[in-house]
Structures are given as structure tokens and as C-alpha cells.
C-alpha positions in Angstrom: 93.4 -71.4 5.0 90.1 -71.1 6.8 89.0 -73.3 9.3 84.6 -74.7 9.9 84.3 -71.4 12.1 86.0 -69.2 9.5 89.2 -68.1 11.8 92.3 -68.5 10.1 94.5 -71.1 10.6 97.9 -70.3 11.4 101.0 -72.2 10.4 101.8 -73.2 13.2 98.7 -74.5 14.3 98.8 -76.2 11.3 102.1 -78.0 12.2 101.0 -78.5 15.4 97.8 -80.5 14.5 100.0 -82.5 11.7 102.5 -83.3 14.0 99.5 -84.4 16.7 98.0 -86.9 14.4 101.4 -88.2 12.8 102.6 -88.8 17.0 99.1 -91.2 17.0 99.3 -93.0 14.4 103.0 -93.2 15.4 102.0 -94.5 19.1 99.3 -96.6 17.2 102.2 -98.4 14.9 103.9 -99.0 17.9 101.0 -100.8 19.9 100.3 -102.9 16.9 103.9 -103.9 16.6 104.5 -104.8 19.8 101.4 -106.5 19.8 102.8 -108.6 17.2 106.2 -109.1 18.8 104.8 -110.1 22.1 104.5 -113.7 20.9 107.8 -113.7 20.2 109.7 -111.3 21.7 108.1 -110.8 25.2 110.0 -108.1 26.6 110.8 -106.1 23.0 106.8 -106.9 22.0 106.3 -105.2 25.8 108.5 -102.1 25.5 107.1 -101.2 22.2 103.8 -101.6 23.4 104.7 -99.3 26.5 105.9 -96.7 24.1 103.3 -96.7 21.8 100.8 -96.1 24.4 103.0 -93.9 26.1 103.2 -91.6 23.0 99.5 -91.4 22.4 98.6 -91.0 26.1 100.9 -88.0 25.9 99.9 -87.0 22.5 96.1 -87.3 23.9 97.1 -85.0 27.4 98.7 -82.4 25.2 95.4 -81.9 23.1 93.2 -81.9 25.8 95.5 -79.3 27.4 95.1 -77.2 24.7 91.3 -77.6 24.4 91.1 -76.5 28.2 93.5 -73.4 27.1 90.9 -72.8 24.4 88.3 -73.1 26.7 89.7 -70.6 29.2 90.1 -68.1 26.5 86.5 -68.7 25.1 85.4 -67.7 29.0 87.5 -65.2 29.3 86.0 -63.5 26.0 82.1 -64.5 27.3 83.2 -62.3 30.6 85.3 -59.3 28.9 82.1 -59.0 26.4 79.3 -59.5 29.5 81.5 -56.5 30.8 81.3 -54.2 28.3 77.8 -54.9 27.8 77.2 -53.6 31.1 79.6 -50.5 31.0 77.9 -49.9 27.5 74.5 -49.7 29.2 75.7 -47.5 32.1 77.0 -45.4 29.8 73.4 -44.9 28.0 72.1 -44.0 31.3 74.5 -41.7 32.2 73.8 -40.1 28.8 69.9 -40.1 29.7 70.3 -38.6 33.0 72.9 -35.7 31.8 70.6 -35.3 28.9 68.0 -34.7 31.4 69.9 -32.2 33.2 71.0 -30.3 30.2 66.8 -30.0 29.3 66.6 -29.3 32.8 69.3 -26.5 32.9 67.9 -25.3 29.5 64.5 -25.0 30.8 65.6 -23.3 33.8 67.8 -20.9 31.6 64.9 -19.8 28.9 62.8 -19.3 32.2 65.3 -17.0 33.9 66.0 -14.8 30.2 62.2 -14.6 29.9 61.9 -13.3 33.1 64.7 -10.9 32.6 63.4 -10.0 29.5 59.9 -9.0 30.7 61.1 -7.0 33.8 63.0 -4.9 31.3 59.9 -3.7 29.8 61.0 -5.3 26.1 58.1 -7.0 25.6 55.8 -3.8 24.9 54.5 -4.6 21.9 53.7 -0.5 21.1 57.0 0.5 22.2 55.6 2.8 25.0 57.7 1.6 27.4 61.4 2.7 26.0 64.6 0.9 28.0 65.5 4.1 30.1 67.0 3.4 33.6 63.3 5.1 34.8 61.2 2.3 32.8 64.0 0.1 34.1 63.4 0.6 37.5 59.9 0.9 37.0 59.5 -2.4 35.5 62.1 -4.8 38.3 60.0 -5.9 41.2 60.4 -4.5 44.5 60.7 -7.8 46.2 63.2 -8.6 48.5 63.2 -12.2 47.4 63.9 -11.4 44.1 66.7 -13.2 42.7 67.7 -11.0 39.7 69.7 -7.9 40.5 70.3 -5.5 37.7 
């Protein structure tokens, strides 16, 4: 059985609420009777009127206990989901930033093979220059800076 918001009900939620409204009519019957009695009977019209409201007061305590309980829980949700939220979002900008640094890194790396790859003399397009350790060591910078060692 489904309640307005579409959660199921449970059994026992279901015998708790049955069990809630028959304890207020029940502290209701009570009232009224003693009411009645009172004429007649002051102290029985009295102690049923005592119970009576005794039983709703407490039958009235217990569901707003629970409504605070339900509350609590509904805040606790609102929280856990503004949390994730928020570690969801970090998480996409983590993702950008590494994405960035694997472009980055990729950049860098077809910039380094390139360069390795023209100081080797491949890039002839007559094939004049043939990969010999002479063209090699023809074609590799003198520099002292230079980062590549081959």
C-alpha cells in the first residue's frame, strides 16, 4: 500500500497509526463519559475525565515525537545530499584539472618525439640523409643545454 508521497507503507506503521487513532477516540470516549458522570459521580466522572485526557495527551506527545524523528531524518538526508553535491562537483574539477595535465603532458610529449624525430634526420623527405651514426651526429645539436642525449 502506497502512501500521498508514494513510499510504501509498512505494516507496522500501519498498526502504529491504527493503534494512534483507536488510543484517541479511546481518550475522547473517556472525556465524554466522564463528562457525563461528573453530575453524578464526581470523583468517577473526574478520574475518567483524567484518563481520557491523559491518554490523548500522551497519544498526541507520541506523534509529535515521531514527526520530530521524521523531521531529523528528512534533515539529515537534505545534508548527506548537499554533501555529495559538493564532493560530486569537486570531483568534476579534479577531472578538468587532470584532464588538463594529461593535454598538457601530451602536448609536451608530441613536442619532445618531434624534436627527437627531426634531430635524427627522419624527416628528409628525399631520403638523402640515411640514419647512420655520421648523419646522427651530424644532425643532434651541439648545445650544451640540450636536453636530449642520444
Amino acid at each position: 500500500m502506497a502512501d500521498i508521497t508514494g513510499n510504501i507503507v509498512t505494516q507496522t506503521q500501519r498498526r502504529s497509526f491504527l493503534f494512534q487513532c483507536a488510543s484517541l477516540i479511546l481518550g475522547s470516549i473517556l472525556i465524554l463519559l466522564g463528562s457525563f458522570v461528573l453530575r453524578d459521580s464526581p470523583y468517577l466522572g473526574a478520574s475518567l475525565w483524567v484518563c481520557g485526557l491523559t491518554i490523548d495527551m500522551y497519544t498526541i506527545y507520541i506523534v509529535y515525537r515521531e514527526m520530530v524523528d521524521v523531521r531529523t531524518d528528512i534533515e539529515t538526508a537534505r545534508s548527506e545530499i548537499q554533501r555529495t553535491k559538493t564532493d560530486i562537483q569537486n570531483t568534476k574539477e579534479e577531472i578538468v584539472e587532470i584532464q588538463m595535465k594529461v593535454e598538457d603532458t601530451a602536448q609536451r610529449i608530441e613536442g619532445i618525439a618531434t624534436d627527437m624525430y627531426d634531430r635524427q634526420g627522419s624527416t628528409d623527405m628525399w631520403d638523402e640523409l640515411k640514419t647512420t651514426p655520421a648523419n646522427r651526429k651530424k644532425n643532434i645539436s651541439r648545445d650544451k643545454d640540450d636536453p636530449y642525449e642520444y
